[in-house]
N, C-alpha and C positions, 0 to 999 in steps of 0.2 A: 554333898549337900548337908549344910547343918540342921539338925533337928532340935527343935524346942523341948527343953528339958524340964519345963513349966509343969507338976503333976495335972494329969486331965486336960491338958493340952494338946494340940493336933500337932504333928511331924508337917514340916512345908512341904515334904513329898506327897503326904496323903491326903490333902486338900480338908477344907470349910468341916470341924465337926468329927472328924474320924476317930476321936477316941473311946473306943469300947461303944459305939450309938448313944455320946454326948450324955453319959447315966441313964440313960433308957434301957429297960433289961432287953438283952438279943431277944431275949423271948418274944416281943414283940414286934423287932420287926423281923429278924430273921426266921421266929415262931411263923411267919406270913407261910415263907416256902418248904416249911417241915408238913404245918397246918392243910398246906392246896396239895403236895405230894399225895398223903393219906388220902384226900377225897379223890382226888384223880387216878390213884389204882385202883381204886371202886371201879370206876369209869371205865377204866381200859379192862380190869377182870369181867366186866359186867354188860358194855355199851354195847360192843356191834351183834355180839351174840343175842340182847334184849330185843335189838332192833328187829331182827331176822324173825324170833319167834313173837313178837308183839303186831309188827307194824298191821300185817292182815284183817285185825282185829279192830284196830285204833282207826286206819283206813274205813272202816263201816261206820264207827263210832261217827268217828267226824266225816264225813263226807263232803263238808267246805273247804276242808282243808286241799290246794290244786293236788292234781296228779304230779306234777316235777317236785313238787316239795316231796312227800313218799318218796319218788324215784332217786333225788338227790340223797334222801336220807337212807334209804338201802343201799346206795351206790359204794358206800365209805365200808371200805374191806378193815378187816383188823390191824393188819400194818401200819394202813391209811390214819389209822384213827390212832394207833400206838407211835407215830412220827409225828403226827398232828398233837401228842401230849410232851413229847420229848421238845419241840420247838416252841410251844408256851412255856415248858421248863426255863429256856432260858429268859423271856420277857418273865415271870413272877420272882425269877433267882436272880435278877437283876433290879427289880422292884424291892426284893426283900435286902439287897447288900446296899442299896441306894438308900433305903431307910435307915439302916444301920450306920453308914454313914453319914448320915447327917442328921442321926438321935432322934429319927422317925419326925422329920420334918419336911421333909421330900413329897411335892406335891405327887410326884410318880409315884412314889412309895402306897402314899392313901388315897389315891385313885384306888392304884391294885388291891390295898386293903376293901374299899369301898364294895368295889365291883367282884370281890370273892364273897363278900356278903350278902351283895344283890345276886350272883351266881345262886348261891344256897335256897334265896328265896325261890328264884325259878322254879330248880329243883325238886322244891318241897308243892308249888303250881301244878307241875308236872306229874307228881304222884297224884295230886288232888286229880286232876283234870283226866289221868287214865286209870283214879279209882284203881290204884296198885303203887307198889314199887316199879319205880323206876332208876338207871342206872345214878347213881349220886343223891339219893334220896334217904340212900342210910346214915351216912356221915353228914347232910346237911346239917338236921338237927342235933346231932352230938357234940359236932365237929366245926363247919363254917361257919354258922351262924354264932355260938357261944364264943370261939376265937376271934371274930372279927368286933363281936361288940364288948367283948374282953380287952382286944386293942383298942379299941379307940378308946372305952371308960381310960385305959394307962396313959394312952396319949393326952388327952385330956387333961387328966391331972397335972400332968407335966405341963400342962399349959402349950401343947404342939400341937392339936387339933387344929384345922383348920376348918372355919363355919360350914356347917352345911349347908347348900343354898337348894332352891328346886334346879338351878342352870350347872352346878357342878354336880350332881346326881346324873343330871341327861351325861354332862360330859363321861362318865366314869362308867354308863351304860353304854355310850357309844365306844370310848375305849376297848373296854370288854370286848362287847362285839365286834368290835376292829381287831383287836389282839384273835379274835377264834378264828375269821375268817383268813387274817395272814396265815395263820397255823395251817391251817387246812389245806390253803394253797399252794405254801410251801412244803408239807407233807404230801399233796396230791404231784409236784415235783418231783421231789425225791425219790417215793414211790417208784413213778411214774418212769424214771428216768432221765 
């Protein structure tokens, strides 16, 4: 296969965009999966252990909240929840090479970006709302939240942003959510057996 010798041009084998993320610095999109790694071994140093000694407490606090939500949310052993991080590894590491290749133009790319910014936010809810730390709440504010509105100002600039509406916001929340709950289930598999 001949390749295009054109400087900043894409190779025919590596498809629409592939050259270094189109002048976009990797940092931005590839920064995606370096950026959600760091938060996420909070997560996995932090989560099921927080859960175990917190939930009893949070349980009285809210008492709306049903009994199967508690019981689901204790149920997730450390394993559980350390395959549930490694199987998101690859939807954000696929998120982050998709923007890369296509110079952070990749609607999957800023969904992912989007929705690790709305993660953070939760995150930072969830301290609020259990008056403490919670697991991913250290790195929200240092780390999610500054990197994702760091990328998008770069995106932006580059003129590769795309609008933000109220209906691609739902979408990139429901993704999210759809991206944990695959994870979970396919770590509650593997786990599992």
């Amino acid at each position: 296969m001949v390749k295009s010798k054109v400087p900043g041009s894409c190779g025919a084998s590596l498809g629409p965009c592939a050259s270094a993320g189109g002048g976009l610095s990797p940092a931005v999109t590839l920064g995606l999966f370096a950026a959600w790694a760091l938060h996420d071994a909070e997560e996995v140093a932090f989560g099921p252990r927080w859960v175990r000694a917190n939930v009893p407490a949070l349980r009285k606090r809210f008492p709306q909240v049903p009994e199967r939500v508690w019981r689901a949310v204790e149920g997730v052993t450390q394993r559980e929840f350390a395959a549930a991080v490694a199987v998101m590894a690859t939807i954000v590491g696929a998120a982050a090479v998709r923007g890369h290749r296509t110079g952070g133009r990749s609607a999957f790319f800023q969904a992912a970006l989007d929705g690790f910014g709305l993660h953070g936010l939760l995150h930072l809810a969830q301290a609020a709302a259990a008056r403490g730390y919670t697991p991913g709440s250290a790195t929200s504010p240092v780390l999610v939240v500054p990197f994702t509105l760091w990328a998008r100002g770069r995106l932006r600039r580059a003129g590769r942003l795309r609008p933000t509406t109220p209906g691609g916001v739902l979408r990139g929340v429901a993704a999210a959510a759809g991206a944990t709950v695959v994870s979970h289930a396919v770590a509650r598999r593997l786990v599992k057996g």
